[in-house]
LOVOVO-962848 format. One record per residue (C-alpha): z, y, x. Coordinates in steps of 0.001 Angstrom, whole numbers, plus 500000, padded with zeros to 6 digits. Layout:
ZYX ...
//
This chain:
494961366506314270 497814364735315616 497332365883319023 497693369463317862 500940369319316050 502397368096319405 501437371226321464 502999374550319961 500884377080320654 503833379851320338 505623378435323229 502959379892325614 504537383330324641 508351382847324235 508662383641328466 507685386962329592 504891387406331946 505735390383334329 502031391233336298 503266391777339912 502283395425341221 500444396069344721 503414397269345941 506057394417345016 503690392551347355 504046395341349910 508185395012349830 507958391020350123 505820391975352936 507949394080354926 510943391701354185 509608389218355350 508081391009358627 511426392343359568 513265389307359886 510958388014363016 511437391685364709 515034391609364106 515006387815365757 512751389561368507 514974392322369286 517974390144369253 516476387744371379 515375390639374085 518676392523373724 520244389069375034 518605388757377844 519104392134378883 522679392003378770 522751388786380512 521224390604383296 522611393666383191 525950393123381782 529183395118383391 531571392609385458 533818392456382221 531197390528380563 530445388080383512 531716384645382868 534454383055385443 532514381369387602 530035383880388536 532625386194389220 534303383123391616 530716382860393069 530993386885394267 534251386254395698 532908383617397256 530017385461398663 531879387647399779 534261386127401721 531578384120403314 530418387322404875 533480388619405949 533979384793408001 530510385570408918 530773388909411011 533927387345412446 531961384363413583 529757387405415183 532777388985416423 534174385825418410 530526384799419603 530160388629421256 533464387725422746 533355384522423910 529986385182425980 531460388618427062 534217386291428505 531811383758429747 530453386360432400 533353387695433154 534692384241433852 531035383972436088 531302386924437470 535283386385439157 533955382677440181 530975384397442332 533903387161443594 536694384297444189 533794382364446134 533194385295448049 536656385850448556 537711381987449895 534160382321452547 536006385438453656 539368383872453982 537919380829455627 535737383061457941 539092385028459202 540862381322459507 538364380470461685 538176383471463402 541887383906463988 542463380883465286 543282380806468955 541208378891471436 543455376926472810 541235373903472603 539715375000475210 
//
């Protein structure tokens, strides 16, 4: 009989027991559902704005890295510019060599033929 004065019975109904409804199961639930679809959306709403954020949201050195870009294509259609030119000037410079070789056979042709024979 010991062993039953130790346990009091009436402490198994001092607490109250509250029988959980269907739908306090149902709001835990949908708690705990939203929180990885907020994390989801979050997480997909980042990555679009990283893509498709407005130059004011750009960090520094991607906006350095258009500069950069282009300025590299402005030096590169002059590089076009002064490679056009330069072989434009190369034929010209051909083409008055061939005329100024024709020109010095002429000369040398009327030397030669202007000179009086008084070798003879």
């Amino acid at each position: 009989m010991a062993a039953r004065r130790r346990f009091d019975h009436r402490t198994l109904t001092r607490d109250p027991y509250v029988v959980a409804s269907p739908r306090a199961h149902r709001r835990k639930l949908l708690f705990a559902s939203t929180i990885p679809v907020l994390l989801l959306v979050s997480v997909a709403g980042f990555g679009y704005l990283q893509e498709h954020a407005p130059a004011a949201f750009l960090t520094d050195a991607q906006l350095e890295a258009r500069e950069l870009r282009s300025s590299l294509n402005k030096i590169r259609l002059e590089l076009d510019v002064e490679l056009a030119t330069r072989s434009e000037l190369e034929r010209q410079v051909t083409s008055l060599n061939e005329v100024l070789r024709q020109t010095r056979e002429e000369l040398a042709f009327v030397k030669s033929a202007g000179k009086p024979a008084a070798s003879r």
